[in-house]
Backbone bond lengths (Angstrom), bond angles and torsions (degrees), N, CA, C in turn:
res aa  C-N    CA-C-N  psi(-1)  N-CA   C-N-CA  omega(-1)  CA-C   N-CA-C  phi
1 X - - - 1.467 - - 1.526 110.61 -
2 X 0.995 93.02 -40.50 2.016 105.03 179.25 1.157 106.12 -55.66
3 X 1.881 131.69 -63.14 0.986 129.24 -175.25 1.518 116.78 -66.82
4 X 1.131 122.67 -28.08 2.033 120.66 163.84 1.645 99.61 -49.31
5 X 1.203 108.38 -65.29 1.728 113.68 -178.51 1.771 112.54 -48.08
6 X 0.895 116.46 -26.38 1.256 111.84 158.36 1.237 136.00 -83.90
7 X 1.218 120.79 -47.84 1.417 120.45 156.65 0.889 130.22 -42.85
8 X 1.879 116.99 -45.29 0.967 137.19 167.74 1.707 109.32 -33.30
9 X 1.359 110.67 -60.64 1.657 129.52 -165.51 1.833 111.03 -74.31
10 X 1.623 93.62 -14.37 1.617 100.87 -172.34 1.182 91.00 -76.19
11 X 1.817 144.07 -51.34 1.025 152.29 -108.62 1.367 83.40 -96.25
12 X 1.518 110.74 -61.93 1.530 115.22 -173.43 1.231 127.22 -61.99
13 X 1.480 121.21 -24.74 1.358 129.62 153.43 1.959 115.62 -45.01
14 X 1.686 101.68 -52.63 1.313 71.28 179.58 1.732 118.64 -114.36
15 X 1.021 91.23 33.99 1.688 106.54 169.20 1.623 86.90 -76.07
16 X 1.393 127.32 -66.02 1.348 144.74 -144.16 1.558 89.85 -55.04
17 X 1.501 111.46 -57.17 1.759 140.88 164.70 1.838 109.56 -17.81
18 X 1.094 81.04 -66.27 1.602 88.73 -169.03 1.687 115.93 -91.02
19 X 1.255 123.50 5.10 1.163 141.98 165.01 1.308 104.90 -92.29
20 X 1.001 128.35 -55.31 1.725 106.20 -179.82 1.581 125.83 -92.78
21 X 1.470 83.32 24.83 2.050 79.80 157.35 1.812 118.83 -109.37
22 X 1.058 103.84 145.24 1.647 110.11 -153.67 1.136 107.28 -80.41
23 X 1.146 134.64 -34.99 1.925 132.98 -145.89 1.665 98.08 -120.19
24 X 1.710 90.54 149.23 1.772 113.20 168.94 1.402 102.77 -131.98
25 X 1.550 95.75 62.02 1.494 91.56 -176.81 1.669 118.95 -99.61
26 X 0.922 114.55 117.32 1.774 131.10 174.68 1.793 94.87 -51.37
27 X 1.398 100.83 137.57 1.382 107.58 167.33 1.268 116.05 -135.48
28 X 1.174 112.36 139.63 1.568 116.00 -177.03 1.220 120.97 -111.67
29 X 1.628 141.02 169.05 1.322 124.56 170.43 1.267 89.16 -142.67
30 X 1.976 111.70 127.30 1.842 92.40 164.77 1.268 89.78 -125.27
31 X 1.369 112.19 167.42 1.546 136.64 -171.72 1.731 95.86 -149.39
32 X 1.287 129.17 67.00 1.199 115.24 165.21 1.573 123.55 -78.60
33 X 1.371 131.18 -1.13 1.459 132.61 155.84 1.486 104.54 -126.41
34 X 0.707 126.79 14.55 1.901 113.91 147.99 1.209 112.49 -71.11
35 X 1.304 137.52 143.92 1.955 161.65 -127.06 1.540 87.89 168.08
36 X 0.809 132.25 -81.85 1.870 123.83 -150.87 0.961 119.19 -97.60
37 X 1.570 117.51 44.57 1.633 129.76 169.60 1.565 87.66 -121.14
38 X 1.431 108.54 159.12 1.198 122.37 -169.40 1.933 87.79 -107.49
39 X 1.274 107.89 128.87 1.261 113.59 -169.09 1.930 132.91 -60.90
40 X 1.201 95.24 7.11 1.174 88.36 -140.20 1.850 89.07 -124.54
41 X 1.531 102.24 1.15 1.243 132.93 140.89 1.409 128.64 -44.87
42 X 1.210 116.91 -36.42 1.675 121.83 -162.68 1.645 76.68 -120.64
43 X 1.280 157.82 -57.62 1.351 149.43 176.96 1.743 108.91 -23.11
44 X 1.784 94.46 -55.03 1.512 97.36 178.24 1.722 116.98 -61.69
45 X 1.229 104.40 -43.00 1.409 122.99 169.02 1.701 114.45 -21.51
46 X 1.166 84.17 -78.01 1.548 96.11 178.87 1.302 119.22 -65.18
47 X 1.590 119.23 -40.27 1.538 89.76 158.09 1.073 144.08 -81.13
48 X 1.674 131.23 -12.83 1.148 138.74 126.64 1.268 124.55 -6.40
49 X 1.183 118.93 -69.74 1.736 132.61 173.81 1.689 115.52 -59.87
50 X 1.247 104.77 -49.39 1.485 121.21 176.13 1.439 114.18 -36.82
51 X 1.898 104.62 -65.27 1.072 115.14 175.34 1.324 114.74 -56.28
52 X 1.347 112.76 -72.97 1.642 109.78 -173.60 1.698 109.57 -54.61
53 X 0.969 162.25 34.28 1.509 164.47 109.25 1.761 101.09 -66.88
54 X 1.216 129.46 -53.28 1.160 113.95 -159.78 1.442 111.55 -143.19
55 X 1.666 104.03 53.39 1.539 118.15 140.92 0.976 120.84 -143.07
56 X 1.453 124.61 0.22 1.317 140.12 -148.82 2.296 88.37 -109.64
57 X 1.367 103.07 133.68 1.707 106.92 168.24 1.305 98.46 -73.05
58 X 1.515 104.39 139.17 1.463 109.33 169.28 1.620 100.30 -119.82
59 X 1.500 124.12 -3.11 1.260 126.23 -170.23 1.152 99.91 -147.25
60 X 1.441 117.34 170.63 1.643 128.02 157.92 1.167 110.58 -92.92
61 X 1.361 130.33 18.56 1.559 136.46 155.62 1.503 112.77 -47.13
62 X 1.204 115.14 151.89 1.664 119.65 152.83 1.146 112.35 -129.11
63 X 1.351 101.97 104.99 1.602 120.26 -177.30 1.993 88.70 -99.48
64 X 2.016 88.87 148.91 1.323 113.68 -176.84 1.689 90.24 -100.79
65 X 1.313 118.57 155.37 1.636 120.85 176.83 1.560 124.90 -47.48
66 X 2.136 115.41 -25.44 0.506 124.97 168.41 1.296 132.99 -66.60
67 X 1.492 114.61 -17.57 1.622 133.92 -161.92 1.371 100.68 -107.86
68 X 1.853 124.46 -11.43 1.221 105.65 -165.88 1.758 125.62 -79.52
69 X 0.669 121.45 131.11 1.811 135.57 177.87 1.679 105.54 -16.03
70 X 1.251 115.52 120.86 1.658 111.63 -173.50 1.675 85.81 -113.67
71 X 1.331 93.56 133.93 1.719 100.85 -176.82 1.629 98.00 -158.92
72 X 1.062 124.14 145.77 1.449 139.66 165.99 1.457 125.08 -118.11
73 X 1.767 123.17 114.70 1.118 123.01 -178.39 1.512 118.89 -128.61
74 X 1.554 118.64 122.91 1.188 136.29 -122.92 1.638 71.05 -121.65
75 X 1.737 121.51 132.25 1.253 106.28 153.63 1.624 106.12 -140.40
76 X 1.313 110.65 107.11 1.454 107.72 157.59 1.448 147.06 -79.54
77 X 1.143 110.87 107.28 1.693 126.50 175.03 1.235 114.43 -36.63
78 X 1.533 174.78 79.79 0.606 152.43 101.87 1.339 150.31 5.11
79 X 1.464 123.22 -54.04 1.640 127.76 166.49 1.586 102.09 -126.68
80 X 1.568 104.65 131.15 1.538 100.09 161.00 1.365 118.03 -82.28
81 X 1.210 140.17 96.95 1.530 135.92 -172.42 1.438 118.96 -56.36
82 X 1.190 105.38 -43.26 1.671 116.15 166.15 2.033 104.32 -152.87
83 X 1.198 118.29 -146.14 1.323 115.94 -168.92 1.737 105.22 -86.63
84 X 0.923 102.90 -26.48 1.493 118.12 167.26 1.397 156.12 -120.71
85 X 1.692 86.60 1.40 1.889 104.55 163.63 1.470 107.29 -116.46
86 X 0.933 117.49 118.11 1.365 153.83 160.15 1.951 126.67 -73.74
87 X 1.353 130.39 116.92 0.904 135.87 176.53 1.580 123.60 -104.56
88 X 1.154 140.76 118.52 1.488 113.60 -174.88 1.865 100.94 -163.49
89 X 1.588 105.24 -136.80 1.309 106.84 -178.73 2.060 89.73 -155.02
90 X 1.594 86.27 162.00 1.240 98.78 160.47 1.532 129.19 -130.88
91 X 1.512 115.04 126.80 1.947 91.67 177.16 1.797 103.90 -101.31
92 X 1.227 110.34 147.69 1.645 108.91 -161.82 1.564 88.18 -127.69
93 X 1.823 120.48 121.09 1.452 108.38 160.13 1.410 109.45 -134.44
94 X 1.568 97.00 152.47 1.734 105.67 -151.34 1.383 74.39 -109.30
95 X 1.459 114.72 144.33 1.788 137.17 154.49 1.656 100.80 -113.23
96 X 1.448 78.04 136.14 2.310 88.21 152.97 1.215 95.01 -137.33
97 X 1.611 98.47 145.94 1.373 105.55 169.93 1.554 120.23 -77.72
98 X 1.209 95.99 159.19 1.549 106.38 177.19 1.561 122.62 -93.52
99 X 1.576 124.51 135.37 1.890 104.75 -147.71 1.929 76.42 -84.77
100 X 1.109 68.03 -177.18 2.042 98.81 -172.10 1.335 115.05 50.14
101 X 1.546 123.49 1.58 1.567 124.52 176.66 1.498 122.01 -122.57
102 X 1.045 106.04 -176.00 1.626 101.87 178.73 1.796 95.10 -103.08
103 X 1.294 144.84 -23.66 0.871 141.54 -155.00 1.662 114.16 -82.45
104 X 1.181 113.33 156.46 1.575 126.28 -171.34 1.171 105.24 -136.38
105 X 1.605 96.24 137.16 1.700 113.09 -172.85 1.262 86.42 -111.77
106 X 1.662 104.90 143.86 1.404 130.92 160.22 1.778 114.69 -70.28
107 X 1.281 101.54 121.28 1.601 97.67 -163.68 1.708 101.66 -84.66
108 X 1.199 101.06 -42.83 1.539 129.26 -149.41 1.895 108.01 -135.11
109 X 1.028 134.02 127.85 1.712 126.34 -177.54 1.810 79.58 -136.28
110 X 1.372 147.01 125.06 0.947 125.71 150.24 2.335 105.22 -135.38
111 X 1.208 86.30 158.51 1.496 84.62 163.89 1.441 116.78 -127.85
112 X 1.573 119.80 132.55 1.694 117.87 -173.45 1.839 89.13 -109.18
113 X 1.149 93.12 110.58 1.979 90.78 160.29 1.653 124.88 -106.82
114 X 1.412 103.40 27.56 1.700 110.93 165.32 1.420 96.70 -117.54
115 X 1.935 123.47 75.37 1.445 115.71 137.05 0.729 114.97 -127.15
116 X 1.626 116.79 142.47 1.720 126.51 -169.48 1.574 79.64 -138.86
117 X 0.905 106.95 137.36 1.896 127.20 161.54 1.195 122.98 -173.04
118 X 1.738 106.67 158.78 1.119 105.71 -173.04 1.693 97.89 -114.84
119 X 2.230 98.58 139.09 1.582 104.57 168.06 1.680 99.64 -133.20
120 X 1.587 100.23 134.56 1.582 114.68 171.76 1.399 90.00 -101.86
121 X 1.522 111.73 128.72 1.623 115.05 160.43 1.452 118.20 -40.81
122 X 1.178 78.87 145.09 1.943 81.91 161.59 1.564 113.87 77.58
123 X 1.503 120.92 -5.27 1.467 131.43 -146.37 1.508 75.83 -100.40
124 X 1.237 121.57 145.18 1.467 122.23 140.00 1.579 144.01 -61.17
125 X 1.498 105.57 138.42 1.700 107.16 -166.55 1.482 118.32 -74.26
126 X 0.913 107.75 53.93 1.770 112.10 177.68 1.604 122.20 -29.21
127 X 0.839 159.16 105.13 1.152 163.95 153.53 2.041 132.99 -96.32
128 X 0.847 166.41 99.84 1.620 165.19 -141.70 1.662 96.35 -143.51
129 X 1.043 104.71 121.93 1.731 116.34 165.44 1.376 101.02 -64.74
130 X 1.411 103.96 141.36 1.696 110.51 -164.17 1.251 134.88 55.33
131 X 1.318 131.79 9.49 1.541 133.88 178.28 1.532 85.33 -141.48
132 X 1.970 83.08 169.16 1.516 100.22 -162.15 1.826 87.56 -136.41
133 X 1.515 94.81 131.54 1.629 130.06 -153.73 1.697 101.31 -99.49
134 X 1.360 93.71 -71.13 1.220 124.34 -153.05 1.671 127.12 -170.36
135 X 1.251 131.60 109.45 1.567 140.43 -168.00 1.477 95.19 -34.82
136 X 0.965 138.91 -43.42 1.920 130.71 -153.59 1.502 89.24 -80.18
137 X 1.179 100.80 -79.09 1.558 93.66 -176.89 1.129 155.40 -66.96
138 X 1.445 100.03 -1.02 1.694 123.24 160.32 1.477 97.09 -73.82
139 X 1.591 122.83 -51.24 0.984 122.70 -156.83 1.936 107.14 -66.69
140 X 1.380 123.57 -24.62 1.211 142.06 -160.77 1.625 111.35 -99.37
141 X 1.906 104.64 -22.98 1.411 117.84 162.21 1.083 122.82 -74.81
142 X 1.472 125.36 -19.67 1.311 133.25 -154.23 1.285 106.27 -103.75
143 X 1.617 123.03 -29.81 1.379 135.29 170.69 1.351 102.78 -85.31
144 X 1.301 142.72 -5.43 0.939 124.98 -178.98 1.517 105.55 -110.03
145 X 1.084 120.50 -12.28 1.764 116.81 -179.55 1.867 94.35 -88.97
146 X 1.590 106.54 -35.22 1.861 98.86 -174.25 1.400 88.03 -56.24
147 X 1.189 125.94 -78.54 1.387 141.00 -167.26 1.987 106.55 -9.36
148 X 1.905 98.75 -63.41 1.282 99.17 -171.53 1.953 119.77 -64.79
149 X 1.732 96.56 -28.36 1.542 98.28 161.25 1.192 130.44 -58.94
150 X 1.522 121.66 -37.47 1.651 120.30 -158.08 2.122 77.65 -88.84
151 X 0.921 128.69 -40.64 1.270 120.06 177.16 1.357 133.02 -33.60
152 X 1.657 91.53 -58.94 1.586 106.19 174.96 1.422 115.87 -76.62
153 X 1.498 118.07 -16.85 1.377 123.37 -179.68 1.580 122.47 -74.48
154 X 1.276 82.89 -15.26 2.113 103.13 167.71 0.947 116.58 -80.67
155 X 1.251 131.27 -9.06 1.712 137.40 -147.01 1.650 102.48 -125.33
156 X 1.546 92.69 -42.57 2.060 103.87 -166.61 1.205 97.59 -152.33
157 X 1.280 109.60 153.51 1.791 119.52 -159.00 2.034 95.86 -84.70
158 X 1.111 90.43 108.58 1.926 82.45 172.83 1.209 97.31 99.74
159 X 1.345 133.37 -5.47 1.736 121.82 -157.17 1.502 125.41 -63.33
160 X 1.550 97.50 -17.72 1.424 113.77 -160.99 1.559 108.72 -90.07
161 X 1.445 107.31 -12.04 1.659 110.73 -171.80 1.359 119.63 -57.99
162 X 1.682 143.33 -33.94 1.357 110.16 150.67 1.631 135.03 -51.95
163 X 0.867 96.34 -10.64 2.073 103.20 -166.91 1.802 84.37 -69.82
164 X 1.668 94.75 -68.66 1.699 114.02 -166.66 1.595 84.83 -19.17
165 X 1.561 107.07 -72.92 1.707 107.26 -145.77 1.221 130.61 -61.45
166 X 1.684 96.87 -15.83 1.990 116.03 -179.20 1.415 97.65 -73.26
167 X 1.186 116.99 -45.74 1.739 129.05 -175.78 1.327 113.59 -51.64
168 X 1.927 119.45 -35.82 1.024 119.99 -150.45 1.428 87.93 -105.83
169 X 1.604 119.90 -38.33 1.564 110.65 139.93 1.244 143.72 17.11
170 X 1.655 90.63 -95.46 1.666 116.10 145.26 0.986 129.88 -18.46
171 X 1.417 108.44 -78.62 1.132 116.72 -176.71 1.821 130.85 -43.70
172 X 1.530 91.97 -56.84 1.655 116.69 177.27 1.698 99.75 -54.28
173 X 1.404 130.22 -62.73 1.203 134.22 158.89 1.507 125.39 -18.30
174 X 1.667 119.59 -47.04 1.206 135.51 -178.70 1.652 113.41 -60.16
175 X 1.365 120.44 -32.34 1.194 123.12 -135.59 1.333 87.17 -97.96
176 X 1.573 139.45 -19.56 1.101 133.70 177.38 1.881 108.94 -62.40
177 X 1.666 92.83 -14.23 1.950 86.25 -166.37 1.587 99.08 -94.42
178 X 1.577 130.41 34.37 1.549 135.37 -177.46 1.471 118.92 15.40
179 X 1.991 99.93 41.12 1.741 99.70 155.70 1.556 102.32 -85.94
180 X 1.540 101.35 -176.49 1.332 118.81 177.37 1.599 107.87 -97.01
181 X 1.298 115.33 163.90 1.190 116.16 -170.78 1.895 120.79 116.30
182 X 1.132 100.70 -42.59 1.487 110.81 -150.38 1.510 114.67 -94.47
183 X 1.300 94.60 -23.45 1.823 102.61 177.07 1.336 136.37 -96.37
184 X 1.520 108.19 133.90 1.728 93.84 -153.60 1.862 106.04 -68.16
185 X 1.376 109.80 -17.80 1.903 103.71 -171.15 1.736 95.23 -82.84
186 X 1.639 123.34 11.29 1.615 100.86 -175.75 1.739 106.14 -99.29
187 X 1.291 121.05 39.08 1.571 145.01 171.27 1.335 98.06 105.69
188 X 1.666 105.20 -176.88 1.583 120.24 -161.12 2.003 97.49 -85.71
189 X 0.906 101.16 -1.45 1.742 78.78 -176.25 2.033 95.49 -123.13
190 X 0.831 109.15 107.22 1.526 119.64 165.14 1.807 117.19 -161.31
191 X 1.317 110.57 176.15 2.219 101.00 -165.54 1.315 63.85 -78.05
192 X 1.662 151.04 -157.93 1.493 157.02 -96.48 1.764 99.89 -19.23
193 X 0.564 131.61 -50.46 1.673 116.96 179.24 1.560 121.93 -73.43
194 X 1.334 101.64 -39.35 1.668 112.36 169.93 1.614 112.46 -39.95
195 X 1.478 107.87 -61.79 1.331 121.64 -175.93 1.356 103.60 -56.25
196 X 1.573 109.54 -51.88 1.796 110.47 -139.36 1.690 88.56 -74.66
197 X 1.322 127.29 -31.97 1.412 133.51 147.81 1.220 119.34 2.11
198 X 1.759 104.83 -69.32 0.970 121.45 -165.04 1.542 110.06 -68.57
199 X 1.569 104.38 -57.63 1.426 108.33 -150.70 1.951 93.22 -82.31
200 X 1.205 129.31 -9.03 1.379 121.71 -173.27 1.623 123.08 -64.56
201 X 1.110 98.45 96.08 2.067 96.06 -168.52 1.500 103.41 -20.45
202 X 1.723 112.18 -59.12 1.690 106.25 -162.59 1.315 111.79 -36.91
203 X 1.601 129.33 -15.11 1.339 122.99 -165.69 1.780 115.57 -126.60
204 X 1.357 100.48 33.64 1.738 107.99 -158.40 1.769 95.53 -68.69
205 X 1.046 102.03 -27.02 1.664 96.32 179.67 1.410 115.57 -28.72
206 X 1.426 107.52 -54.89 1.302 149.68 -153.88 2.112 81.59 -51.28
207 X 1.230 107.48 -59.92 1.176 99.57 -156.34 2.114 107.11 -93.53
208 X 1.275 99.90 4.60 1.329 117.88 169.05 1.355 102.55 -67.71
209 X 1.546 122.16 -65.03 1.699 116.41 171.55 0.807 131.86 -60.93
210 X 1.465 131.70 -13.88 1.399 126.89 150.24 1.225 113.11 -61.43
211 X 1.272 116.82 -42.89 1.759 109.84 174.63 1.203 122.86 -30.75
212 X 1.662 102.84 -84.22 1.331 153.55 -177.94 1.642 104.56 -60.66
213 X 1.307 142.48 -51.09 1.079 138.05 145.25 1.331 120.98 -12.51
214 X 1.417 111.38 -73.96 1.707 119.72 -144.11 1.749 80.56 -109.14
215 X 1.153 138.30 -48.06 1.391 140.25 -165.32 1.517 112.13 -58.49
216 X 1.344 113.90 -65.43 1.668 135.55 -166.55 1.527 87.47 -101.08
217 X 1.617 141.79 -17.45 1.154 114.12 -146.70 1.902 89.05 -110.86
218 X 1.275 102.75 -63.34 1.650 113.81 -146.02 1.735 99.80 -94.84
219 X 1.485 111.90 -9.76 1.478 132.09 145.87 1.284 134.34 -37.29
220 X 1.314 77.95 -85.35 1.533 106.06 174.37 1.824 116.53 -48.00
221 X 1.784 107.87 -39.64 1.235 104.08 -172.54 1.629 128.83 -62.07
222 X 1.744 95.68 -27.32 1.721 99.23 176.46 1.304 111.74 -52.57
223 X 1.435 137.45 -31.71 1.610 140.50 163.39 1.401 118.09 -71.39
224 X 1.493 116.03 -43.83 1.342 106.06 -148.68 1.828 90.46 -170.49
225 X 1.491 94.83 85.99 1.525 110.14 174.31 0.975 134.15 -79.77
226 X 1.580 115.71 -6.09 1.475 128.88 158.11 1.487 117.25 -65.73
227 X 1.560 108.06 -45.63 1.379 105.15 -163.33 1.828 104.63 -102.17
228 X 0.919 95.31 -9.48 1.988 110.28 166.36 1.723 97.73 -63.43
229 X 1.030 109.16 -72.47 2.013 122.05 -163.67 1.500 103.95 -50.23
230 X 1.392 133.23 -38.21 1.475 159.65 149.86 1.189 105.90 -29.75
231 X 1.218 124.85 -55.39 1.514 128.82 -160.15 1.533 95.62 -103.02
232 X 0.993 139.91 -20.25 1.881 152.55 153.44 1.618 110.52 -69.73
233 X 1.307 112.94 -56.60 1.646 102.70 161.11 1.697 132.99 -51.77
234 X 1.643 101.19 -32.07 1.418 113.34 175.59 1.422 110.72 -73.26
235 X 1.173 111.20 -32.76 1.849 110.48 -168.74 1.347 85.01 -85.76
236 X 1.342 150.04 -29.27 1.719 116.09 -161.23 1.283 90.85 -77.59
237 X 1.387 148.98 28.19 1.381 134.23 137.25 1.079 131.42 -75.09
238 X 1.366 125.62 -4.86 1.007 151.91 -145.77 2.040 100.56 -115.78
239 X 1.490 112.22 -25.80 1.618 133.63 161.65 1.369 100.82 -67.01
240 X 1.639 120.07 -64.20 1.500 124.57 -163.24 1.329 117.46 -64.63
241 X 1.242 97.50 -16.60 1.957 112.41 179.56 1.952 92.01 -79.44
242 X 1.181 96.61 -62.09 2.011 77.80 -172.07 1.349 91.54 -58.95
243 X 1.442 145.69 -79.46 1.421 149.87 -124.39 1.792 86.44 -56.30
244 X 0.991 141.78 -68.98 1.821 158.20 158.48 1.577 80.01 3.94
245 X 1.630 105.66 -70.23 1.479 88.59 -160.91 1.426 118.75 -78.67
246 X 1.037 113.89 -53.91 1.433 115.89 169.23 1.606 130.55 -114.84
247 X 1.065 116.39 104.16 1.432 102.23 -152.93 1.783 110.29 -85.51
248 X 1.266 109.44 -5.63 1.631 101.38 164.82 1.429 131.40 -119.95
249 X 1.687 109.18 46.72 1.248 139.87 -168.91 1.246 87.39 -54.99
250 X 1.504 144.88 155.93 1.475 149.11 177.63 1.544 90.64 -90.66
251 X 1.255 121.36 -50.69 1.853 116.23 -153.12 1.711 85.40 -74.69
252 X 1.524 138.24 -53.26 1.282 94.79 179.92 1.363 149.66 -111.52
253 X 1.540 86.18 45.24 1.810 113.27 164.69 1.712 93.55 -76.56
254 X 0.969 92.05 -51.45 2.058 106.63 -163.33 1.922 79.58 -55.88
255 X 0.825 130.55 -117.14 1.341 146.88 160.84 2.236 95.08 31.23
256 X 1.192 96.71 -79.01 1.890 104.65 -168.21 1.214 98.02 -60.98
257 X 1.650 129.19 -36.80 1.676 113.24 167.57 1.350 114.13 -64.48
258 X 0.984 123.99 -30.84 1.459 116.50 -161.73 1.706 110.40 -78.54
259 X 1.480 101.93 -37.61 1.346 111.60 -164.96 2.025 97.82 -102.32
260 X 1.033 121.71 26.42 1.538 135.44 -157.00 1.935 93.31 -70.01
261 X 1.091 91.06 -72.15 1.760 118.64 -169.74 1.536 95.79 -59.09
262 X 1.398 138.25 -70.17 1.307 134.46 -165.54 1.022 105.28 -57.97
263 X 1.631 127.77 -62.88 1.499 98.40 -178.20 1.512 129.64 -48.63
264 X 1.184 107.21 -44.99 1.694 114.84 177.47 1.799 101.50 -40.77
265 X 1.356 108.12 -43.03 1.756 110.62 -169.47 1.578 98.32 -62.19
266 X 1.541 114.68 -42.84 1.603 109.60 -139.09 1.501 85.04 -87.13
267 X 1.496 142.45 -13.17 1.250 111.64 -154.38 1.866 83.83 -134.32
268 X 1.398 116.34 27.66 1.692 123.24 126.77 1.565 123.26 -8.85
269 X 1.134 93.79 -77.01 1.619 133.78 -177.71 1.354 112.10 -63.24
270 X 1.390 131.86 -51.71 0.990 137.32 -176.99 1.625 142.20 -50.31
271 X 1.361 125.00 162.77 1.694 112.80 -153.36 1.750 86.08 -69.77
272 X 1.326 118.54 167.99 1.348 142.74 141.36 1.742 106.39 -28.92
273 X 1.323 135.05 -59.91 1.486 135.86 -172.92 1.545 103.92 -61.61
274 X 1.802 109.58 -48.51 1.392 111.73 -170.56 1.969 109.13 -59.53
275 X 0.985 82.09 -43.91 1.612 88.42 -172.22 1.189 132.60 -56.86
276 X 1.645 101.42 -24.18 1.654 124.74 -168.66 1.379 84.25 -81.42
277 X 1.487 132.46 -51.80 1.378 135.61 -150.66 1.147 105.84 -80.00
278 X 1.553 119.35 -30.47 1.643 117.19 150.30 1.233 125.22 -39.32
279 X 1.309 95.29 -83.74 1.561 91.48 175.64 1.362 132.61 -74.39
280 X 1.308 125.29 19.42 1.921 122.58 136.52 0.884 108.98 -81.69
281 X 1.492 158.78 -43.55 1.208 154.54 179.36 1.576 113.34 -58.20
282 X 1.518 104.58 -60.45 1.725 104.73 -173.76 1.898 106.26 -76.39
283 X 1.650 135.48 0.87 1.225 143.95 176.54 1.553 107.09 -62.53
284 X 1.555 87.90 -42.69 1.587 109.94 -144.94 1.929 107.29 -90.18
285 X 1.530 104.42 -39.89 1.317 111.28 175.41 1.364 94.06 -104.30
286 X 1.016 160.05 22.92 1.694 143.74 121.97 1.364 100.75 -132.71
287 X 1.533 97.61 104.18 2.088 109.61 -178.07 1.414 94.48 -84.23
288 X 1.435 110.63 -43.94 1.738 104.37 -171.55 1.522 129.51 -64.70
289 X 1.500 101.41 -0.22 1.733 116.97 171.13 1.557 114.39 -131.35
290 X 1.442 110.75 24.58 1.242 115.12 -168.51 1.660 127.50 -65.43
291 X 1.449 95.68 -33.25 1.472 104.53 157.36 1.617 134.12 -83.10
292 X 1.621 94.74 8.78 1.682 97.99 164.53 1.626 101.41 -78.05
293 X 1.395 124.53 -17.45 1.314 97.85 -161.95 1.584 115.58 -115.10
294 X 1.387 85.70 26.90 2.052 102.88 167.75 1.434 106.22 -97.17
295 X 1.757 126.10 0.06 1.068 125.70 164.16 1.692 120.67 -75.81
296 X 0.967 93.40 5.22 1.990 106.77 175.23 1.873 88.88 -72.45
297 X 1.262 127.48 -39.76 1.695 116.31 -152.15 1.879 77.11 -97.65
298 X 0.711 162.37 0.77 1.461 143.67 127.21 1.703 135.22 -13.01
C-alpha cells in the first residue's frame, strides 16, 4: 500500500514538472559551410539547446501541454572559430494560436546576426536570472523570457511586463561579457533595444496592438469576422502612433514584418473604407513594402 502511495505522489510531482515548463519550441542547427567540425557536435548542440528552452521553468506558471508556447528557433553556424567557438545568426518565430481555430499567428519573425559563442558537448547549460554565465545561454534566456512577454501580451493588456524586465535583466547583465549584441549605442537594431522598445512607456501602443490585435482582433474573428477585422483595423493606429514618434523603433520593424502577409490576407474581405485605411497606415509605417499592401484589392 505504501509503495502505490508513493508512486502515486511521484506521478504528481512530475505531472506538476512538466506542466510548468512553457515552450514547444523546435530547434534547428544549420552549418551549411562548416567541413572541420566533427558532426556530431552540432547534433549535441541542439539537444543541449532543445532541452534547456523546453524543460527548464521559466515562470511560476502551470502550463498544461496544450497551453505550451509554440516557437521555432533556427540557428545557423556560419564560421567555426576554433572546435568550440562558433559564430553565426539566429531567426526566432513565435506563433499563438488562435481560439476556435486550428490556425497560428506569427507573433514575432525576427533575425539576430551578432551570435558568437562558445558550446563544449556534454558541458552543462548554466543560466542565473540577472548574471552573465556565458553568451549561448544568456543569449537563449533572453529569447525565451521576450518570447514569454509578447505571449502574455496577446492574452492581457501589459501581461508580459515581468518577462520584458528579466530579459532586459539579461540583457544589461550580458554586456559585462564584451559580446556584441547587447548594447543599446552598438546601432538601433540589437536584443537591448528590442526589449527596451518594449518596456519604454513613450511606445506602450506598441504593446496595445498586440493586445487588441490578437485578443479583440484575430479572436474574435473565428465567430464574427466582421466585427473582429474592425477592432484590428482600429488598433493599426495604434503602429502610426509609435512610427509618429519614432519611425525606426527596432520592435516595430520586427512587429510590421512579422505581421506583413496576414494583414494583407485578413482585410481581403474587407469593406472598400477598411482597406483604404489599411493601406495609408501600413504605406506609411513600412514605405519599403508599401506596394505589398495594394495586393488586398486583388
Amino acid at each position: 500500500m505504501m509503495r502505490k502511495i508513493l508512486v502515486f505522489l511521484a506521478i504528481i510531482v512530475l505531472a506538476k514538472n512538466v506542466w510548468s515548463q512553457e515552450f514547444l519550441c523546435n530547434v534547428q542547427i544549420q552549418t551549411p559551410r562548416i567541413e572541420n567540425v566533427d558532426r556530431s557536435v552540432f547534433d549535441n548542440m541542439r539537444t543541449s539547446i532543445f532541452e534547456f528552452l523546453n524543460t527548464r521553468n521559466w515562470s511560476s506558471y502551470n502550463l498544461k501541454m496544450e497551453e505550451r508556447i509554440n516557437c521555432t528557433m533556427i540557428i545557423t553556424i556560419d564560421e567555426a572559430i576554433s572546435t568550440d567557438d562558433f559564430n553565426g545568426k539566429i531567426n526566432l518565430v513565435l506563433e499563438r494560436p488562435i481560439y476556435g481555430t486550428d490556425y497560428n499567428s506569427v507573433v514575432i519573425n525576427v533575425v539576430d546576426n551578432d551570435v558568437r559563442f562558445r558550446y563544449v558537448p556534454n558541458q552543462p547549460m548554466e543560466f542565473i536570472d540577472g548574471s552573465y554565465t556565458n553568451n549561448l545561454t544568456s543569449i537563449l534566456g533572453f529569447y525565451a523570457y521576450l518570447m514569454l512577454g509578447l505571449d502574455f501580451d496577446t492574452f492581457s493588456l501589459e501581461g508580459g511586463t515581468s518577462f520584458y524586465e528579466k530579459a532586459l535583466a539579461t540583457a544589461t547583465a550580458a554586456q559585462s561579457g564584451n559580446e556584441s549584441g547587447w548594447r543599446a549605442f552598438e546601432g538601433p537594431k540589437n536584443r537591448y533595444q528590442l526589449v527596451e522598445g518594449l518596456l519604454n512607456s513613450s511606445y506602450k501602443q506598441i504593446r496595445t496592438f498586440l493586445y487588441e490585435y490578437h485578443r479583440k482582433g484575430l479572436d474574435v474573428m473565428s465567430k464574427d469576422k466582421t466585427n473582429g477585422r474592425e477592432e484590428i483595423s482600429k488598433t493599426l493606429e495604434n503602429l502610426k502612433l509609435v512610427y509618429d514618434k519614432r519611425p525606426g523603433l527596432y520592435v516595430l520593424q520586427v512587429m510590421t514584418e512579422a505581421k506583413r502577409d496576414e494583414i494583407i490576407n485578413i482585410f481581403r474581405e474587407a469593406s472598400p473604407a477598411e482597406k483604404t485605411n489599411m493601406i495609408t497606415i501600413m504605406k506609411e509605417i513600412d514605405p519599403a513594402n508599401g506596394s505589398r499592401y495594394l495586393e488586398v484589392n486583388n
